[in-house]
N, CA, C and O atoms as a GROMACS GRO file, in nm:
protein
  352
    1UNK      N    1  -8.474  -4.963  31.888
    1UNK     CA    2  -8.576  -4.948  31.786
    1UNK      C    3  -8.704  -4.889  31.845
    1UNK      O    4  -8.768  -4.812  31.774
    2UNK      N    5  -8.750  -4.920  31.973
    2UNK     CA    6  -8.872  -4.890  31.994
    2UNK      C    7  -8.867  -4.740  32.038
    2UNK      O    8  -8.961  -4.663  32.020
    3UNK      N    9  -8.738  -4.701  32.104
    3UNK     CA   10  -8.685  -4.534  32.132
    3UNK      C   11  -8.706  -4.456  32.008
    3UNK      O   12  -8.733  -4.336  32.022
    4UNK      N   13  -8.698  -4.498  31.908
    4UNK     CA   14  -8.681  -4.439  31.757
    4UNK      C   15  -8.830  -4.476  31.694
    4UNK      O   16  -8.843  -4.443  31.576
    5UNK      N   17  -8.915  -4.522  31.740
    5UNK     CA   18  -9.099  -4.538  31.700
    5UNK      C   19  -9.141  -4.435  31.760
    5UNK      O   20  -9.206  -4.343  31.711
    6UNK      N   21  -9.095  -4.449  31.902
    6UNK     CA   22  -9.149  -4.316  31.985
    6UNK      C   23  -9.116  -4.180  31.970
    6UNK      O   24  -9.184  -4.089  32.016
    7UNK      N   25  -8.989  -4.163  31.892
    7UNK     CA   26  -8.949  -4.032  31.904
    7UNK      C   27  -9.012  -4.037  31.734
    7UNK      O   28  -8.973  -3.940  31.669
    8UNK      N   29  -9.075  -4.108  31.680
    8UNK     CA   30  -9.147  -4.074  31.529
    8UNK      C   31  -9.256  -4.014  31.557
    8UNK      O   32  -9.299  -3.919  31.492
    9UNK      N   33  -9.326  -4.074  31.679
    9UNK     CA   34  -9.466  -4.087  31.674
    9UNK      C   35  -9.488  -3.958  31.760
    9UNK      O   36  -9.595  -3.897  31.757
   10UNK      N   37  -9.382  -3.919  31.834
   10UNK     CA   38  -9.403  -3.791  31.922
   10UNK      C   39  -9.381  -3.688  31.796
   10UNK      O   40  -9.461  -3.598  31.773
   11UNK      N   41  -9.280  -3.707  31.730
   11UNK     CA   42  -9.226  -3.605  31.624
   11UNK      C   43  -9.374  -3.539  31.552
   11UNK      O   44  -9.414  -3.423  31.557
   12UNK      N   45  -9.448  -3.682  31.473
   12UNK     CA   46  -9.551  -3.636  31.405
   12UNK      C   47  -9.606  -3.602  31.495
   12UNK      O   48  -9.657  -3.516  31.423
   13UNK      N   49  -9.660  -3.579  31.610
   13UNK     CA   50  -9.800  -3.558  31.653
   13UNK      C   51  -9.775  -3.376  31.647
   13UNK      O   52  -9.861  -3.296  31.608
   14UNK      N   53  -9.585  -3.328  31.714
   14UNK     CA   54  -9.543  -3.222  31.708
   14UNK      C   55  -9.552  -3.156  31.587
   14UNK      O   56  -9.582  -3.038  31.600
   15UNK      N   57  -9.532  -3.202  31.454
   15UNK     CA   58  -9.534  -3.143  31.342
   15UNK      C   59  -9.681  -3.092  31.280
   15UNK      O   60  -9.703  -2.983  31.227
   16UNK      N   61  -9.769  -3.195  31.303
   16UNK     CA   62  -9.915  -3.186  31.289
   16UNK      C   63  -9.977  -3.044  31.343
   16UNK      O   64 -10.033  -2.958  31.276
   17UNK      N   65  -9.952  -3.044  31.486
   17UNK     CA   66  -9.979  -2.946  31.535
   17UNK      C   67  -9.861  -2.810  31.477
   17UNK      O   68  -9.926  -2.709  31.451
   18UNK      N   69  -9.755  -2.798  31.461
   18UNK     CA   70  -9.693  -2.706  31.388
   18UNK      C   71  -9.773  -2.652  31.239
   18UNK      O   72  -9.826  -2.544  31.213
   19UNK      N   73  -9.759  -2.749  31.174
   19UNK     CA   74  -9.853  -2.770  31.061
   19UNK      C   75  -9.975  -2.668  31.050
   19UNK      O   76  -9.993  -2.568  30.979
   20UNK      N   77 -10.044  -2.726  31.137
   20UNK     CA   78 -10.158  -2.690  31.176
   20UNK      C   79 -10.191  -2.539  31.194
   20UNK      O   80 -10.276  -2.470  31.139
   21UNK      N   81 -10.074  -2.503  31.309
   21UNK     CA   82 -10.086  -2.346  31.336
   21UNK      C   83 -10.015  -2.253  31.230
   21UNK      O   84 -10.066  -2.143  31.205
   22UNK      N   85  -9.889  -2.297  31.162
   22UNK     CA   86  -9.900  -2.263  31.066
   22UNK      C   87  -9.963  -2.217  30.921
   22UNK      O   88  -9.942  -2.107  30.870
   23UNK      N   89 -10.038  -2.314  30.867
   23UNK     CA   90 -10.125  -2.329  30.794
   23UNK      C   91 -10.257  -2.208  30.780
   23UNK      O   92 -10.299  -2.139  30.686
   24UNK      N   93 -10.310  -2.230  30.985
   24UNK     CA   94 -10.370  -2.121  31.008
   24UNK      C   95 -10.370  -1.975  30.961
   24UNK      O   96 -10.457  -1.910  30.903
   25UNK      N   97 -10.191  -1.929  31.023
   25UNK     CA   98 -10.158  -1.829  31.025
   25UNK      C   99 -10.125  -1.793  30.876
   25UNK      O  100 -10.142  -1.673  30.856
   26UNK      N  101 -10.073  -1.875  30.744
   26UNK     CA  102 -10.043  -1.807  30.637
   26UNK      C  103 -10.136  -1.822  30.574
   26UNK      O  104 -10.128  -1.796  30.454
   27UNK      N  105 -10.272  -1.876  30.635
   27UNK     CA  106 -10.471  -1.821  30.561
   27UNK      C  107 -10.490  -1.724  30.555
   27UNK      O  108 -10.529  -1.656  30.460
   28UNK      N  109 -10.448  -1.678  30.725
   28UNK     CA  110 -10.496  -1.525  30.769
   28UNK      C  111 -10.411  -1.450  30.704
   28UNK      O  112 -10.478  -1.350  30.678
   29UNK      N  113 -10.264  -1.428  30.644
   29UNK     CA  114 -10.194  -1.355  30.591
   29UNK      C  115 -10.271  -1.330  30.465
   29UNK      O  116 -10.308  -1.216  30.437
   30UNK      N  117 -10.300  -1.445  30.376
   30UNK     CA  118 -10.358  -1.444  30.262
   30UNK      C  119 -10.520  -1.364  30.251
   30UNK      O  120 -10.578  -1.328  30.148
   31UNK      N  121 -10.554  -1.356  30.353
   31UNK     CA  122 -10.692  -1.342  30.342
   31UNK      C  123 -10.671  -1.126  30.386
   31UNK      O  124 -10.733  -1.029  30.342
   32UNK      N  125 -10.578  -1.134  30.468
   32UNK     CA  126 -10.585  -0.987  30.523
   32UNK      C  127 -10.480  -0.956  30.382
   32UNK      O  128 -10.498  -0.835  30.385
   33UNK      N  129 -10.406  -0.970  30.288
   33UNK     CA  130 -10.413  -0.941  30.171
   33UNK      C  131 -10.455  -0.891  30.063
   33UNK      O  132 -10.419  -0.797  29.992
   34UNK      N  133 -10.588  -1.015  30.058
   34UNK     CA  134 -10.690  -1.000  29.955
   34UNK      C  135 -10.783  -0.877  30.011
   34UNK      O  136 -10.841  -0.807  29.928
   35UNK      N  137 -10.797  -0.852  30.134
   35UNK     CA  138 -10.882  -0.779  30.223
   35UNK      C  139 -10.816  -0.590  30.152
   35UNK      O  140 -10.873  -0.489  30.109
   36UNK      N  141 -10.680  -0.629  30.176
   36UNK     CA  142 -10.591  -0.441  30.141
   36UNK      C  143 -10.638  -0.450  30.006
   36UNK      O  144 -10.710  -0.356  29.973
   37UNK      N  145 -10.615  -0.552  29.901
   37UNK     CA  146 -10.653  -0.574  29.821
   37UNK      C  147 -10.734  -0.510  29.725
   37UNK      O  148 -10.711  -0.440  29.626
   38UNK      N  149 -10.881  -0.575  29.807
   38UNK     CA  150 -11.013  -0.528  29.769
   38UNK      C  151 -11.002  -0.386  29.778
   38UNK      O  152 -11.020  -0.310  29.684
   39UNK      N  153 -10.963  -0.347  29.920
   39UNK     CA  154 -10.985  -0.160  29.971
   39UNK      C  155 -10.913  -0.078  29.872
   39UNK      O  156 -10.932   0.042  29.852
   40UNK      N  157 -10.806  -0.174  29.794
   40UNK     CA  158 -10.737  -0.069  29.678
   40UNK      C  159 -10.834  -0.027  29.577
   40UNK      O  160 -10.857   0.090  29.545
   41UNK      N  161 -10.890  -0.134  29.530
   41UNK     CA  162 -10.968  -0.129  29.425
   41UNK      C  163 -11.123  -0.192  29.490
   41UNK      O  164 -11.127  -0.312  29.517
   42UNK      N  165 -11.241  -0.109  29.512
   42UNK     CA  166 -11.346  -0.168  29.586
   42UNK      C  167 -11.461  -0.180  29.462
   42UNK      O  168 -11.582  -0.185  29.479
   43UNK      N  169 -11.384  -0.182  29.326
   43UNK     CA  170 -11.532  -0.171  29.218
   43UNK      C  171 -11.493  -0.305  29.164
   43UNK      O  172 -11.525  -0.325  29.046
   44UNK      N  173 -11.417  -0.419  29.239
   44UNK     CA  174 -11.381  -0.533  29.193
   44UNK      C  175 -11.493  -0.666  29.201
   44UNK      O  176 -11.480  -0.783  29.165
   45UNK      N  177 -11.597  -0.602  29.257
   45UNK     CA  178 -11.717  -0.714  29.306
   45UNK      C  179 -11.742  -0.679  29.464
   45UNK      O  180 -11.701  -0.586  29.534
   46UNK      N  181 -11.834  -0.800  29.496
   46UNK     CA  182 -11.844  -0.836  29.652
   46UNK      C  183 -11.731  -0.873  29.693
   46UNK      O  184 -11.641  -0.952  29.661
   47UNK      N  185 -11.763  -0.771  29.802
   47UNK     CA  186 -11.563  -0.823  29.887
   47UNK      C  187 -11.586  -0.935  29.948
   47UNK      O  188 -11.476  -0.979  29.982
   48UNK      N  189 -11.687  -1.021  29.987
   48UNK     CA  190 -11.728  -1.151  30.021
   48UNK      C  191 -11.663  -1.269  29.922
   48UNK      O  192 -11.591  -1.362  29.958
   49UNK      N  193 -11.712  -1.235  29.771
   49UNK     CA  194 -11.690  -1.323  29.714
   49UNK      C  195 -11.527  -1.326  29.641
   49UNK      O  196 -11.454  -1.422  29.615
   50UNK      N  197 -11.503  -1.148  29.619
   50UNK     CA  198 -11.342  -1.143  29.609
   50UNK      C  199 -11.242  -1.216  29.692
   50UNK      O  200 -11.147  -1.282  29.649
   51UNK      N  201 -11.283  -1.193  29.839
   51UNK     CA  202 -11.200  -1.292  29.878
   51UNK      C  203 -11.186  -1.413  29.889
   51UNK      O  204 -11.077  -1.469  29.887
   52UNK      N  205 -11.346  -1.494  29.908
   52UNK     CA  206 -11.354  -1.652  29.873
   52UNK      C  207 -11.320  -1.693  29.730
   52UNK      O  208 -11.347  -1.810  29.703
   53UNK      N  209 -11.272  -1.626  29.643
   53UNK     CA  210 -11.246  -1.647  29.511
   53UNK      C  211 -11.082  -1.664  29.543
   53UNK      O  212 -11.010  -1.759  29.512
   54UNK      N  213 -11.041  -1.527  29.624
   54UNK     CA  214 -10.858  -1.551  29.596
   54UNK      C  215 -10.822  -1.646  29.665
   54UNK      O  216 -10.728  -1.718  29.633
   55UNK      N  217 -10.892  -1.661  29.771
   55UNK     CA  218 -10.840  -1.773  29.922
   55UNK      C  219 -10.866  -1.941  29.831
   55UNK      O  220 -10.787  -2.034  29.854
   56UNK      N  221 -11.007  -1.961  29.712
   56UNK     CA  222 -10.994  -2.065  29.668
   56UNK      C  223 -10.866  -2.048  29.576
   56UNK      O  224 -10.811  -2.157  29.555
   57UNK      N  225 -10.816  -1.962  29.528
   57UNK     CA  226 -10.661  -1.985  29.426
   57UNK      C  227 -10.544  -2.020  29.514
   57UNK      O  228 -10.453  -2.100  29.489
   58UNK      N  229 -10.563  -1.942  29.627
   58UNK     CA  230 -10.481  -1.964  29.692
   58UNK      C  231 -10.458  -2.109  29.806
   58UNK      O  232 -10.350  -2.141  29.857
   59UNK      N  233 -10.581  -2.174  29.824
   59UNK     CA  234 -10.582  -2.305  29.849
   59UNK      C  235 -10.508  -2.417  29.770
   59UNK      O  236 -10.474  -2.528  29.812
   60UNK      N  237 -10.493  -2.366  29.654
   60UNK     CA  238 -10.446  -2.458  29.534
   60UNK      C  239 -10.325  -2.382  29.477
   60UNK      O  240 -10.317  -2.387  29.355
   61UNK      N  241 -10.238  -2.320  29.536
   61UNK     CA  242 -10.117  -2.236  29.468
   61UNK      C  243  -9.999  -2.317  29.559
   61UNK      O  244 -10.011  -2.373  29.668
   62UNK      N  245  -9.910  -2.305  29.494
   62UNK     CA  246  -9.781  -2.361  29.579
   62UNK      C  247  -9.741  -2.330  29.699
   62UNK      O  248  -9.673  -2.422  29.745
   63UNK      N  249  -9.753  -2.236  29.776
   63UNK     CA  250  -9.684  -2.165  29.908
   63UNK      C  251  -9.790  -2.248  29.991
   63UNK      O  252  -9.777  -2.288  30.106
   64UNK      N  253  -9.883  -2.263  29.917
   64UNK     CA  254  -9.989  -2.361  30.071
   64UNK      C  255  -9.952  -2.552  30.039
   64UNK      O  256  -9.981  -2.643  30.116
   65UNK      N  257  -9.884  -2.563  29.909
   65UNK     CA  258  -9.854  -2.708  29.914
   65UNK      C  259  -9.703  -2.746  29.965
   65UNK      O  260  -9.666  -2.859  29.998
   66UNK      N  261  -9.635  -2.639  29.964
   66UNK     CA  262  -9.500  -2.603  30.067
   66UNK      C  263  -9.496  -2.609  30.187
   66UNK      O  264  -9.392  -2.616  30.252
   67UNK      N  265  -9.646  -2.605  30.248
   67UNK     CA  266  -9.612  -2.608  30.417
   67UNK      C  267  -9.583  -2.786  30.430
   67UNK      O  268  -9.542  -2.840  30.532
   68UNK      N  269  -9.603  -2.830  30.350
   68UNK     CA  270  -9.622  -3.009  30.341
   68UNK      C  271  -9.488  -3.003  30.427
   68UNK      O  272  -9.472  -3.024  30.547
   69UNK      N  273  -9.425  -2.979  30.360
   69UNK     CA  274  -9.228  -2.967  30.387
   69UNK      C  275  -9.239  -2.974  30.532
   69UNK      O  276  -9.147  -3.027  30.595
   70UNK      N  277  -9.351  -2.923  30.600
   70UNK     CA  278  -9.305  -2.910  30.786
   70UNK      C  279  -9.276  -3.095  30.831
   70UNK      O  280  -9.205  -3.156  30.911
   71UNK      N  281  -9.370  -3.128  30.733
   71UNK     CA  282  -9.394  -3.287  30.784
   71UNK      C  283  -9.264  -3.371  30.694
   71UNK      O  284  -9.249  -3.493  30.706
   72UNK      N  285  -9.185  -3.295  30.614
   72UNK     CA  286  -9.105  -3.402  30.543
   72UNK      C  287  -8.990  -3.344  30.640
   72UNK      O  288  -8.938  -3.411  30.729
   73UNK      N  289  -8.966  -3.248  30.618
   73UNK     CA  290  -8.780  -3.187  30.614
   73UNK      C  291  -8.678  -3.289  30.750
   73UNK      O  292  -8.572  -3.352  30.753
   74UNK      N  293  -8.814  -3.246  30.868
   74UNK     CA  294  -8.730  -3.241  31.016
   74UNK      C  295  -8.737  -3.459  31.023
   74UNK      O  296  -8.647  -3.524  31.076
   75UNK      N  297  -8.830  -3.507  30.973
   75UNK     CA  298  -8.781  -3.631  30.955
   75UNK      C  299  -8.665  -3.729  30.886
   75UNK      O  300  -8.619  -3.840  30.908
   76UNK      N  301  -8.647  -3.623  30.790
   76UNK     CA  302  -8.572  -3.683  30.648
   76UNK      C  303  -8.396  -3.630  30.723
   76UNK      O  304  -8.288  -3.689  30.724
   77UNK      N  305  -8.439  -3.496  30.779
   77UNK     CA  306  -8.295  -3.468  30.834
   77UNK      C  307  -8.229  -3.578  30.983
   77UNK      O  308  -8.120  -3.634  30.995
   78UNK      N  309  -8.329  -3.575  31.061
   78UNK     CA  310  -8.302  -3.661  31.153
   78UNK      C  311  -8.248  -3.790  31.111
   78UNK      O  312  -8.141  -3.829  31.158
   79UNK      N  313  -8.344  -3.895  30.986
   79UNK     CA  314  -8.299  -3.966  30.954
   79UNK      C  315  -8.159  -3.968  30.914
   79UNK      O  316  -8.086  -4.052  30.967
   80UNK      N  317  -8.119  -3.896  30.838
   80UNK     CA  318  -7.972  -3.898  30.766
   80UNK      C  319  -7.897  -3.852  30.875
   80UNK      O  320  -7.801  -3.929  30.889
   81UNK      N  321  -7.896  -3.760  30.963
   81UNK     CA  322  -7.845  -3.756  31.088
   81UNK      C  323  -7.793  -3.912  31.133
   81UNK      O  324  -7.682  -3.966  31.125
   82UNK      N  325  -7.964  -3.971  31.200
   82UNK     CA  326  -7.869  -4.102  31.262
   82UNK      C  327  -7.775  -4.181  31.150
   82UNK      O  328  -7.664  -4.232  31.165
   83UNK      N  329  -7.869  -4.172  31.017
   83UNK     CA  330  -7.757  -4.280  30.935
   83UNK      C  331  -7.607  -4.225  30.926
   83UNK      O  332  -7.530  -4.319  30.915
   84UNK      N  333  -7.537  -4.090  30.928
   84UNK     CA  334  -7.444  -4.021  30.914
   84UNK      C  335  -7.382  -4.096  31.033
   84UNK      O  336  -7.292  -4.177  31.010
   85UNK      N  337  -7.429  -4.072  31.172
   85UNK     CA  338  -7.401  -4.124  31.294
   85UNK      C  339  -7.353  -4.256  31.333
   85UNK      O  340  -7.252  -4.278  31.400
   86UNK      N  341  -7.424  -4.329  31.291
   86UNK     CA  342  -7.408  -4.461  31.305
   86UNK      C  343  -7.337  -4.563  31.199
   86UNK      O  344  -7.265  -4.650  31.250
   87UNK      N  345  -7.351  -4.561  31.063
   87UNK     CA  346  -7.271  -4.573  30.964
   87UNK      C  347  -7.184  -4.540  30.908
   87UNK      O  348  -7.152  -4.619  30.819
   88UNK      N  349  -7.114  -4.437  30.920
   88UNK     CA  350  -7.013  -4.347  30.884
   88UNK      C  351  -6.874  -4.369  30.962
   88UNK      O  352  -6.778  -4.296  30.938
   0.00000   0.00000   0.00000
């Protein structure tokens, strides 16, 4: 039991940081987007506020409440793993 706290507690700290750099990197996708974006069409406003406008939609759109999944999937699979393993 205590092998299986530790390999939780290492897991999250690993996912967090996955999370994390992830998260980063599909901002910057979103933001160098809105950026081609703007340059398509530049009579759309301040490109300042064009993009703090899409990046706030996009704070609140599904593909950024999907990264959640980094922190569910690889636990939920492991789990059923050992239960498959050991109960079966």
């Amino acid at each position: 039991m205590i092998g299986f706290l530790r390999l939780l507690v290492l897991l999250l700290i690993v996912l967090s940081v996955l999370y994390v750099l992830v998260a980063i990197y599909a901002r910057s996708l979103a933001r160098e987007r809105l950026e081609r974006r703007w340059e398509a069409k530049p009579h759309a406003g301040r490109r300042e506020d064009f993009i703090a406008a899409g990046l706030r939609l996009y704070d609140k759109s599904a593909r950024r409440r999907l990264l959640g999944a980094i922190w569910i999937v690889p636990p939920v699979t492991i789990a059923v793993l050992i239960w498959l393993t050991n109960f079966n």
